[in-house]
N, C-alpha and C positions, 0 to 999 in steps of 0.2 A: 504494500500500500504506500500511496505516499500523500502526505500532508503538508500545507503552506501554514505559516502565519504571521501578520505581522509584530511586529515591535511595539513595547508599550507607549504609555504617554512620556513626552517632553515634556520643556517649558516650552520650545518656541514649537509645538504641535497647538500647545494651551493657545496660543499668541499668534496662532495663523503663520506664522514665518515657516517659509519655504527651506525647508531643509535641503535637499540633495544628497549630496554627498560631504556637507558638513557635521564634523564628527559630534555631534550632539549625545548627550547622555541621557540616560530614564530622570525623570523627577521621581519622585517618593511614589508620587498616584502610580505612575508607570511599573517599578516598582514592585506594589501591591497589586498592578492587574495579571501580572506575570505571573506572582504566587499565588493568587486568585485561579486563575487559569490553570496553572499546575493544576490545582484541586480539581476544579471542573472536567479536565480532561484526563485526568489519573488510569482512567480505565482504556486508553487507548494505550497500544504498545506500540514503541521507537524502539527501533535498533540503533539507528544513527541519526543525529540533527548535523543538519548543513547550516550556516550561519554566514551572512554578511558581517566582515570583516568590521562594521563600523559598533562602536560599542554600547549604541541603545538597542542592535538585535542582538550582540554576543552575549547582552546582560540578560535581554529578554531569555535567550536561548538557554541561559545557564539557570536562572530563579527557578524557572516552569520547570529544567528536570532535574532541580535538585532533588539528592534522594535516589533518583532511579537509575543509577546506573548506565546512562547514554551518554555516550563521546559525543563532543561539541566538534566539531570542525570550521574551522572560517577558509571563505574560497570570495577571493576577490570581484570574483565574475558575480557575485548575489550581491555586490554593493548597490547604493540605487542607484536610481539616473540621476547624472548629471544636469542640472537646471544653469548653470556656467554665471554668468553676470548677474543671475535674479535669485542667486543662493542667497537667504538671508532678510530676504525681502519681507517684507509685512503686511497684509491685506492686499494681494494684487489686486485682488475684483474689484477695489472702494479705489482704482486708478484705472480711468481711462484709458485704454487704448492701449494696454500693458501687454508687448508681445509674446510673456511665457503664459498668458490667462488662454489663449489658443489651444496650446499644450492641454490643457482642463474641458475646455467647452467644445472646441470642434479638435479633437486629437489628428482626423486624417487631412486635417489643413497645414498642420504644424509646421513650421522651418524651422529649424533648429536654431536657439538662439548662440550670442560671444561664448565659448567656453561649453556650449553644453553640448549634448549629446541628441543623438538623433531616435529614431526609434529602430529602425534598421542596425544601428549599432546596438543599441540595448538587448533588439529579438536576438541578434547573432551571439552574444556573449551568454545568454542566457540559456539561450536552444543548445550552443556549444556544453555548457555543466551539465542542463539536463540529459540529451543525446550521449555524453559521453561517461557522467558521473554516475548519475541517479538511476537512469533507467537497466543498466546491468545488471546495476544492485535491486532493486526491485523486480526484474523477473529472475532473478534468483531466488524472491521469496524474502528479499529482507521489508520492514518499514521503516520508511525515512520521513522526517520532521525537515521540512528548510523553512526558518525565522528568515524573514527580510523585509522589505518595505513596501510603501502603495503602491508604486510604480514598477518596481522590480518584480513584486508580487505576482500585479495585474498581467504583467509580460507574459510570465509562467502559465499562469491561471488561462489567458487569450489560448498559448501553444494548446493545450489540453481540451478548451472547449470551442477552437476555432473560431474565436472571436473576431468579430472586422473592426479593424481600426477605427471606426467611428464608434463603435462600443467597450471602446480600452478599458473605461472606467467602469463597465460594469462590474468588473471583478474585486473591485476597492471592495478590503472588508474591515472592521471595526479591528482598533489595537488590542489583539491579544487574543482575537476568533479565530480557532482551528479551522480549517476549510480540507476535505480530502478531498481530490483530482482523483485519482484514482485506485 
C-alpha cells in the first residue's frame, strides 16, 4: 500500500505566507497535529516513511511514528515546489495581479515565475522517486508512508488518479490527513 500526507501547521501556514521551499518549522499546533495523527492512524501499518528533506515534514514524519518502529528516510526529490521570488510572500490573493496567485487559481495557465519551478519539473522529479523508489517497494508487498507538502503532495496524488492540470489542487489535503493512493 502506499500513503501520502502532509506536514503539520506553521506559523507562516497560520499567516498565509507562501512557503516553498523555505525551511520552515512545525509550530507547537503542528506539532500536536502530528501526534494527534499518530493516534488517529495507529492502526495503519508502514514499513517505510519517505520524507521531504525540509524539517516541518521530517518532524511531521518523525512525531506521527514515534513508537512504531518505521525508518524515516529524507529524499530530496519530495521537497516542495519551488515558488522562487514569491517564497515568503503574505496574502497573494489580497494583491492584485500577483503572478504566482495563477499557480493557485488556473494551474494549466501557469508560467513559471524568477527562481521557481515549473510543473513539468516538479511531475518529473517526483514521477522519477515514485517510478523508481516507491513502486518496487510496494509491489513487493511493502507499505510506504511519504510526508511532504501541498504541492509536492498534489503532484503524486494527480500521477495516481490522472488528474489534469486544471484540477492540480484537487488533491490538497488538510495538514496531517492520511490519504492512500493505493
Amino acid at each position: 500500500m502506499l500513503y501520502i500526507m502532509r506536514h503539520g501547521r506553521t506559523d507562516w501556514n497560520v499567516r498565509h505566507k507562501l512557503q516553498g521551499r523555505t525551511d520552515i518549522p512545525l509550530n507547537d499546533e503542528g506539532r500536536m497535529m502530528a501526534a494527534e495523527a499518530g493516534k488517529r492512524y495507529a492502526d495503519i501499518h508502514f514499513d517505510i516513511c519517505y520524507s521531504s528533506p525540509l524539517e516541518r515534514a521530517k518532524e511531521t514524519a518523525e512525531i506521527f511514528l514515534k513508537g512504531r518502529n518505521v525508518p524515516v528516510y529524507t529524499d530530496d526529490r519530495l521537497v516542495e515546489m519551488g515558488f522562487g521570488v514569491y517564497e515568503g510572500i503574505e496574502n497573494s490573493f489580497a494583491i492584485d495581479d500577483c503572478p504566482i496567485n495563477t499557480l493557485f487559481k488556473k494551474p494549466e495557465k501557469y508560467v513559471t515565475v524568477e527562481g521557481g519551478e515549473s510543473f513539468e519539473e516538479l511531475f518529473a522529479r517526483t514521477g522519477e522517486f515514485i517510478d523508481n523508489v516507491v513502486m518496487p517497494q510496494v509491489n513487493s508487498g511493502k507499505d510506504i508512508l511519504i510526508v511532504g507538502h501541498g504541492a509536492m503532495n498534489c503532484s503524486i496524488i494527480a500521477k495516481f488518479r490522472g488528474t489534469p492540470l486544471d484540477k492540480f489542487w484537487d488533491g490538497m489535503t488538510d495538514n496531517c490527513q492520511v490519504v492512500r493512493l493505493i
